[in-house]
C-alpha positions as CSV (number, residue, x, y, z in Angstrom):
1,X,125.0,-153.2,108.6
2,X,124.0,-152.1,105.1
3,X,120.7,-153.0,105.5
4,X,120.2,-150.8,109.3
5,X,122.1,-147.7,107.4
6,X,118.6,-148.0,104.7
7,X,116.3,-148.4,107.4
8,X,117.9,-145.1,109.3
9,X,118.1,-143.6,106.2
10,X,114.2,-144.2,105.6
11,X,113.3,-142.9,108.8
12,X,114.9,-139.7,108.2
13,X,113.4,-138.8,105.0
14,X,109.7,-139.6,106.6
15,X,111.0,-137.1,109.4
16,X,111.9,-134.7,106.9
17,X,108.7,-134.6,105.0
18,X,105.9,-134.9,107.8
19,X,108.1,-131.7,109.3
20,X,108.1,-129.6,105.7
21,X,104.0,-130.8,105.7
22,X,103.8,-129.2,109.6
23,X,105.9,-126.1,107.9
24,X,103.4,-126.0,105.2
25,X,100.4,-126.2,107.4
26,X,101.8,-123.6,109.9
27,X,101.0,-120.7,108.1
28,X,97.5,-121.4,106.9
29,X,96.9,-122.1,111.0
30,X,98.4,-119.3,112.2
31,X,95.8,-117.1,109.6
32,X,92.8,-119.1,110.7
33,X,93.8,-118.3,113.7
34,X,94.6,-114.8,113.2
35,X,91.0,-114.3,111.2
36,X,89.2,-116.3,114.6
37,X,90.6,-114.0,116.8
38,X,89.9,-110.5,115.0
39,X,86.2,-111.8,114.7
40,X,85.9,-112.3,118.3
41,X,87.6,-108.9,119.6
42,X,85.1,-107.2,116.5
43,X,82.2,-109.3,118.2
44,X,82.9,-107.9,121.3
45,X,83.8,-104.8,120.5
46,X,80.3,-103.8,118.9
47,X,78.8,-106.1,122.1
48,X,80.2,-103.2,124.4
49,X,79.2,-100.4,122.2
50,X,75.6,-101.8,122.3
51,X,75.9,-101.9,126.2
52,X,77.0,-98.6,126.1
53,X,74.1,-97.4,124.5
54,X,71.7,-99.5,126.1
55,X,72.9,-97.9,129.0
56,X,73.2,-94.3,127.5
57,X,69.4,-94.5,126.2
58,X,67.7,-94.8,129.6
59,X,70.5,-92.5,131.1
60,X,69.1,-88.9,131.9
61,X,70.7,-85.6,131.0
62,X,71.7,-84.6,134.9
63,X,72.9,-87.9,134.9
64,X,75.3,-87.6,131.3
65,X,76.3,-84.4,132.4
66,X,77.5,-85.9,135.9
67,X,79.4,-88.5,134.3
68,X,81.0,-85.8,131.8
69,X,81.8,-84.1,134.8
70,X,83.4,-87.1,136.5
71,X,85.4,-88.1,133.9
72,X,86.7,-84.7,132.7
73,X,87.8,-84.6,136.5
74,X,89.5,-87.6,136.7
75,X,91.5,-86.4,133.6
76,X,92.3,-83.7,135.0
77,X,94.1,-85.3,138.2
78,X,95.8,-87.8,136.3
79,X,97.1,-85.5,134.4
80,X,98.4,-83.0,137.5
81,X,99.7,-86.4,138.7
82,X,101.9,-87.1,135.3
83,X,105.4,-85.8,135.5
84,X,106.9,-83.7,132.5
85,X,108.0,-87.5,131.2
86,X,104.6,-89.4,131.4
87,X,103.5,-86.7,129.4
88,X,106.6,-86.5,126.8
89,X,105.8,-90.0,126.7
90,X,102.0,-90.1,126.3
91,X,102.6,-87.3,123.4
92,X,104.8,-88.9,121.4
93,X,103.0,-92.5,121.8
94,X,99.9,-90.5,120.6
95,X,101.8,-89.3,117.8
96,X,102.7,-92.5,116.7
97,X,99.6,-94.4,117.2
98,X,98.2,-91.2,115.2
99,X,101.2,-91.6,112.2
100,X,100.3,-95.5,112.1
101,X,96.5,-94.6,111.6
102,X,97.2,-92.1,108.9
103,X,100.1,-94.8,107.7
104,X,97.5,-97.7,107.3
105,X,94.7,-95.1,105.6
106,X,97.4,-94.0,103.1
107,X,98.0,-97.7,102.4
108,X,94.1,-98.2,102.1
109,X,93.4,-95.5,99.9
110,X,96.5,-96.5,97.9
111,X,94.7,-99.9,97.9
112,X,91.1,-99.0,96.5
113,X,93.0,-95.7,94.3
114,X,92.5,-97.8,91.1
115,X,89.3,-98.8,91.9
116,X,88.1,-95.5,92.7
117,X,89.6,-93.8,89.9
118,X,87.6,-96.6,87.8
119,X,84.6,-95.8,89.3
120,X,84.9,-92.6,88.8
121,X,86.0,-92.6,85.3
122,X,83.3,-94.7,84.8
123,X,80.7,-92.5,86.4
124,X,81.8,-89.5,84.2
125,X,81.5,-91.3,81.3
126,X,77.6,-92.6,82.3
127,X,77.0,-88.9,83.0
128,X,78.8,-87.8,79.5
129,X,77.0,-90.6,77.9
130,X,73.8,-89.6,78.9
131,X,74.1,-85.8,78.4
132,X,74.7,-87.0,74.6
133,X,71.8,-89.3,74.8
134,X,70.2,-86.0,75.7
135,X,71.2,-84.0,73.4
136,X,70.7,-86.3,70.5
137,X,67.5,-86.2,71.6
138,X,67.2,-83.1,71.8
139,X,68.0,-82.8,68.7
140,X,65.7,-84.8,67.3
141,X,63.1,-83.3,68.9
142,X,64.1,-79.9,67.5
143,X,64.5,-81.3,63.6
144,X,61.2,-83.0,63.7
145,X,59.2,-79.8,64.3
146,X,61.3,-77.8,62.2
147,X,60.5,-80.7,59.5
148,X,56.9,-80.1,60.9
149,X,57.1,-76.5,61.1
150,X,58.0,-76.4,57.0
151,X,55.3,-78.7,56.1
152,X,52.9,-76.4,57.9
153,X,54.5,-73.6,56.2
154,X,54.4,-75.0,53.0
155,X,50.8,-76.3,52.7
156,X,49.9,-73.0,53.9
157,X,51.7,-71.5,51.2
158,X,50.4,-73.5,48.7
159,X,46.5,-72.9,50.5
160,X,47.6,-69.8,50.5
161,X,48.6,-69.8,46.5
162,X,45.6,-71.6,45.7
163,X,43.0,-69.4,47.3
164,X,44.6,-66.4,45.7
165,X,44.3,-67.9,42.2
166,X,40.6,-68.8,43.4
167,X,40.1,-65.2,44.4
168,X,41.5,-63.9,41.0
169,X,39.4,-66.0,39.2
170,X,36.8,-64.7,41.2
171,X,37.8,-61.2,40.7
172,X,38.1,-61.9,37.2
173,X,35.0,-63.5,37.2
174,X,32.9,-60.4,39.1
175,X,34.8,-58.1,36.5
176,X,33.6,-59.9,34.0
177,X,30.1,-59.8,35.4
178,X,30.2,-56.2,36.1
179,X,31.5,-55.4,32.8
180,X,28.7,-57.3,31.4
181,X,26.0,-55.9,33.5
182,X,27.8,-52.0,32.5
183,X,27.5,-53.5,28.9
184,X,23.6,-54.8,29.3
185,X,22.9,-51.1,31.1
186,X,21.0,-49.2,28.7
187,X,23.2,-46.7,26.5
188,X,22.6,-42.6,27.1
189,X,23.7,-40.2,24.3
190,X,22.7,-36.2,24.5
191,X,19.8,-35.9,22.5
192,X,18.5,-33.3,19.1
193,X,16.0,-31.7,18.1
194,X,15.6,-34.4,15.3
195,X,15.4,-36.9,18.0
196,X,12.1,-35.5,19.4
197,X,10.6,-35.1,15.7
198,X,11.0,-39.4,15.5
199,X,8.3,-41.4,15.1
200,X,6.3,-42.5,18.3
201,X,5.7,-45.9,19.4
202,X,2.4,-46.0,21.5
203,X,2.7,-49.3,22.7
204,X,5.8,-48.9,24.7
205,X,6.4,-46.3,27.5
206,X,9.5,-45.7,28.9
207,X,10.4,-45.1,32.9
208,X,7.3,-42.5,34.5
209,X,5.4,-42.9,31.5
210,X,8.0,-41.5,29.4
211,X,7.6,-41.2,25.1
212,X,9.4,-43.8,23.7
213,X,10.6,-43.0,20.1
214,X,11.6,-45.4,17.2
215,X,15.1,-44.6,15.3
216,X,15.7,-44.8,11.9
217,X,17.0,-48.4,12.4
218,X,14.2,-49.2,14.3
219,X,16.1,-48.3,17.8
220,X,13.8,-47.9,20.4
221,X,14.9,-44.8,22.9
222,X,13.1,-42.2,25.4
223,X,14.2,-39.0,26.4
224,X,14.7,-38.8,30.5
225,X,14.5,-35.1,32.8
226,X,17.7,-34.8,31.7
227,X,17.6,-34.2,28.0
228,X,19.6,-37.4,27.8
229,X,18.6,-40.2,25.0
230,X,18.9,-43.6,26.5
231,X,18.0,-46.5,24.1
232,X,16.0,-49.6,25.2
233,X,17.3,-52.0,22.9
234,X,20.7,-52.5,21.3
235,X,19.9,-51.2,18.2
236,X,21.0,-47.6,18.1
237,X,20.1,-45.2,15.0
């Protein structure tokens, strides 16, 4: 007796388990199944909107137009046929089909929110991103030919600086010169009556043949159209 109430015992618990295992694999079936079957009516449903515009494509405009035409019509008498019910009806299961749609979208875009608001963030921040790149750039740009810009306008200060000192030292220079070529120029004084009494010197003549006279210091000078006394050498009397 004990040893039939272990072997009924037995057989239950492998009765219990295979039936939690069937349980178990239940629900995975019932999705694979689930999955198999929306495949097939999305398979079929783009196989009929192919044929439709197979069909449609070789169709001509008289002919789309007639079948508008038919199908508007046939609306139209179902819809004189409806009672005041059917058409309650029809309404309010539009309605509802319509609130599930928008139902199922609000729980879509709920969904992806995150996500989108992530994306978007994350595009903002590319586009801020780059607009600094930019500008750093930009930047850049901008300080090197000011930097540039300085250098130019230094070096042609400093030309600048250096060419003026070379064109007073020219200045100075032709000053100088002229000064020196005033200071070679032979002197003029008004002259006396002495100064036409001094002695002669035959050997010299002066500009147009002029007399040339010798000083008391030995100054050499001539006497131009003038009456001026102009000396030829530096010695004056």
């Amino acid at each position: 007796m004990k040893k039939t109430f272990v072997m009924l015992s037995l057989v239950l618990s492998l009765l219990v388990a295979f039936n939690g295992v069937a349980q178990d694999e239940k629900p995975g079936k019932n999705k694979a199944k689930k999955e198999l079957n929306d495949a097939d009516k999305a398979a079929k449903k783009a196989a009929k909107a192919e044929k439709k515009a197979a069909k449609e494509a070789i169709m001509t405009d008289d002919e789309k137009a007639a079948k508008k035409a038919a199908k508007a019509e046939k609306k139209a008498a179902k819809e004189a046929t409806m009672t005041d019910a059917d058409k309650a009806a029809k309404e309010a299961k539009k309605a509802e089909k319509k609130a599930a749609k928008e139902e199922k979208k609000s729980a879509s875009t709920d969904a992806t929110k995150p996500a989108d608001d992530a994306a978007k963030q994350a595009a903002v921040d590319d586009r801020m991103a780059k607009a600094r790149a930019a500008k750093a750039a930009k930047k850049a740009a901008t300080d090197g030919a000011a930097t540039t810009d300085n250098a130019t306008a230094k070096a042609t200060k400093k030309s600048d600086e250096v060419a003026g000192l070379k064109d007073d030292k020219m200045s100075k220079s032709a000053k100088k010169s002229a000064d020196e070529k005033v200071a070679k120029l032979p002197k003029e004084e008004k002259a006396t009556p002495a100064d036409y009494k001094a002695p002669v010197d035959k050997a010299t003549k002066g500009p147009d043949g002029s007399t040339v006279y010798i000083g008391p210091r030995g100054g050499k000078y001539y006497i131009n159209k003038n009456g001026n006394k102009t000396y030829l050498s530096s010695v004056k009397n």
